[in-house]
N, C-alpha and C positions, 0 to 999 in steps of 0.2 A: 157398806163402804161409803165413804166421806166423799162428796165432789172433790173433784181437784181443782183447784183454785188458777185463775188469769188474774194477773194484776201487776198493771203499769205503772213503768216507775218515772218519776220524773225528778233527774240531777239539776239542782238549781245554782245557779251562781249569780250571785250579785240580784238575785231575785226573778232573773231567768230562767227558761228550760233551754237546755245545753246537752250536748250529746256531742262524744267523742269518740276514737277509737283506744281500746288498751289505756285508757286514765290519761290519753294525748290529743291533740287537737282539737280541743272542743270548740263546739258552733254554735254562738246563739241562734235558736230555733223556736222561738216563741213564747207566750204566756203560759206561763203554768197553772195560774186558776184556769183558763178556758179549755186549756187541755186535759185538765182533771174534771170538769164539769161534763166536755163529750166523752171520757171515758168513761163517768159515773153512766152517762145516759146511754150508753154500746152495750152497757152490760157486765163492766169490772165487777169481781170481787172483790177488789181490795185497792186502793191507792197508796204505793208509796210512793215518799217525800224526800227527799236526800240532798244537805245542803253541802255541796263537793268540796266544797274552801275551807267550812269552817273549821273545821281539827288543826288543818296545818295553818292556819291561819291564827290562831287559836284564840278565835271568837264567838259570840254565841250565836245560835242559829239565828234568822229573821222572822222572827213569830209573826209579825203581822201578816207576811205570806201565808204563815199556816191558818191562821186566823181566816186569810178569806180564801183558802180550798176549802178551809171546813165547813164555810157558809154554802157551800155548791153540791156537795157530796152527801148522802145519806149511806155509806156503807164505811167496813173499818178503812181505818185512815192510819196509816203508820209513818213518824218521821223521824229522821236521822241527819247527822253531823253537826261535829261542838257541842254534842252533850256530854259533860264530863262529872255529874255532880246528879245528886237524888233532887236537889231543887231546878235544874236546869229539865229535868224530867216531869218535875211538875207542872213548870211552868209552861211544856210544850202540852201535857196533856190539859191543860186549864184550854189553851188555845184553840184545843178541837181535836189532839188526836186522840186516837183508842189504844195507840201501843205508838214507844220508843224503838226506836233502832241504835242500839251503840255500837262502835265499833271496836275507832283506835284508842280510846279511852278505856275500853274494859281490859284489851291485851294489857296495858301500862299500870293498871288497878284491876283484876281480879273482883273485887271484891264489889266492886258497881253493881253486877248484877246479882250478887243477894241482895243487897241492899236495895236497890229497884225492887226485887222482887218482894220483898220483905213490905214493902211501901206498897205498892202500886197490883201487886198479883201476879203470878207466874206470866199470866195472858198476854200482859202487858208490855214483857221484854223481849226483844227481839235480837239476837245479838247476829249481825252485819260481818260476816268474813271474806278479806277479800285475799284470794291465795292463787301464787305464780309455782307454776311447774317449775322442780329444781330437780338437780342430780340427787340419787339415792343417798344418806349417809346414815349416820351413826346419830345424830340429831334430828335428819328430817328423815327418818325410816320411811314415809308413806310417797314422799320425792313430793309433798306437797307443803309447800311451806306459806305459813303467816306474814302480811303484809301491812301496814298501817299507810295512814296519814294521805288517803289516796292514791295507792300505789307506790309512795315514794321513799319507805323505807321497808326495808326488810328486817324479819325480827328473830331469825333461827328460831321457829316456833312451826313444831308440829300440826299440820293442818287437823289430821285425825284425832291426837292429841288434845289439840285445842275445842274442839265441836264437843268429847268425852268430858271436858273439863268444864263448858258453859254449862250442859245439862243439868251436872252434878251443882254448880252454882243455883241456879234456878230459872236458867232462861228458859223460855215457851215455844221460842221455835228459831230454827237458825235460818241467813238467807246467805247460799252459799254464792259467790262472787268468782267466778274465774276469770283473772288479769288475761290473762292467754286468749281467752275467748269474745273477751267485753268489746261490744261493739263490732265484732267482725262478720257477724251472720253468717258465721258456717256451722252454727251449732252449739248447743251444751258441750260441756267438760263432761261426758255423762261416767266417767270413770271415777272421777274425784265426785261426784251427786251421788254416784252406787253408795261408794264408799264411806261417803259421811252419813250417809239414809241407813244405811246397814249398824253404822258405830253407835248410833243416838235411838232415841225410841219418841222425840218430838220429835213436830213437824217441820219440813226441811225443806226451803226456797231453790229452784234453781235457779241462777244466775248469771250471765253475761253469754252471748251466742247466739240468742232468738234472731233465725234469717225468714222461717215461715211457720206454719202450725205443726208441720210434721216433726219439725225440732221440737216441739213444745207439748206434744205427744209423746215424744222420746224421752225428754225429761221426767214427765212422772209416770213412765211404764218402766224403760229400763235403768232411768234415773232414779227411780222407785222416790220422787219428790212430790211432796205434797201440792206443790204450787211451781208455774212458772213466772217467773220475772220477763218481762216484755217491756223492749225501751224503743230504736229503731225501726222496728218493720209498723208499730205503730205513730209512731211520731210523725213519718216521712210517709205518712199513707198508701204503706203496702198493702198492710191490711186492716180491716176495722176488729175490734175488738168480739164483734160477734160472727163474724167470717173465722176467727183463729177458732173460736168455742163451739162453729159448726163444723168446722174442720177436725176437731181433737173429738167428738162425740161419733161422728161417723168412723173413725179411726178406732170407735173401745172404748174410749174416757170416758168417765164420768163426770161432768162437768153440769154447772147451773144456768140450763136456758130461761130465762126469763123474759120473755114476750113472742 
């Protein structure tokens, strides 16, 4: 069995770390290189990078920010927003990262992520869903609908649907976003996690809800997710990163102690 993976994310804006609730009130909270450097050194798996403006904004990310996480960090490094092109993907990964995150740009073109992946390796794509709880219908059968541009537009687009349809494109693992959840610390979506971990056969991020390790335990047991997403309870130093990872290992998980 595969560890399950801990890995902090950090929303950048204007080249800050930012943290809001539900894609609303965001607070500058810090540097994002120093914060990616004590997480590399707590013991992440993985750091991601997510520039929240840039889609709706629709500019390209701020590589020199990626540029010096990746001087601090020796593990994968993944980063997202404003990539809307196979060059804009290169040029992030020239900067330092190991994998892309696309999001609102893939729903609007489909076709980005063969094409990344055609480029760059399955490995390499990571396709970023960010989905709000809706009424049942005849378009969102799974009541989970597709969301772009930071929350701010809806796109009558099947959540379930959409995860089935990155796979078969060629993305390598999806990092699933729940609007509803994001930033509230009462928990994973873990019904929309089941659900898309069950449709896909990659590996699948939980996202938005981390309040403490027992959520994050939740997530890849009956989330059945590869990885949790953790933004808040580390940022605001609830917990440190190797406090969540001895908390999920005592609980069952298989997770990566490292020191």
């Amino acid at each position: 069995m595969l560890s399950k993976r801990v890995i902090p994310c950090l929303d950048v804006r204007a080249g800050r770390l930012t943290k809001g609730i539900r894609f609303a009130g965001n607070e500058d909270i810090g540097d994002p290189v120093e914060s990616a450097r004590r997480y590399y050194e707590e013991g992440a798996d993985e750091i991601v990078f997510y520039d929240i403006t840039a889609s709706a904004e629709e500019r390209g990310i701020f590589l020199d920010v990626v540029e010096r996480v990746a001087e601090q960090i020796f593990i994968p490094f993944c980063v997202g927003g404003g990539i809307s092109s196979v060059a804009d993907m290169r040029a992030v990964l020239v900067a330092g990262a190991e994998k892309v995150s696309i999001n609102s740009a893939a729903v609007k073109d489909p076709r980005l992520i063969s094409e990344g992946a055609a480029a760059f390796g399955v490995q390499a794509i990571v396709v970023g869903m960010d989905v709000l709880r809706v009424p049942v219908s005849e378009a969102i059968p799974s009541g989970y609908e597709i969301v772009i541009h930071g929350g701010r537009k809806r796109m009558g687009l099947d959540a379930i649907a959409w995860a089935k349809r990155c796979q078969e494109l060629g993305a390598g693992e999806l990092c699933v976003n729940s609007i509803d959840a994001d930033g509230t610390r009462d928990g994973y979506e873990l019904t929309l996690t089941r659900a898309i971990s069950d449709a896909v056969s990659i590996p699948v991020i939980a996202s938005g809800g981390a309040g403490n390790p027992e959520h994050m335990y939740e997530a890849v047991s009956k989330g059945g997710a590869s990885a949790a997403l953790i933004a808040s309870i580390v940022h605001y130093g609830q917990y440190t990163i190797r406090q969540c990872k001895e908390e999920m290992a005592r609980r069952g998980a298989k997770v990566r102690l490292a020191w």
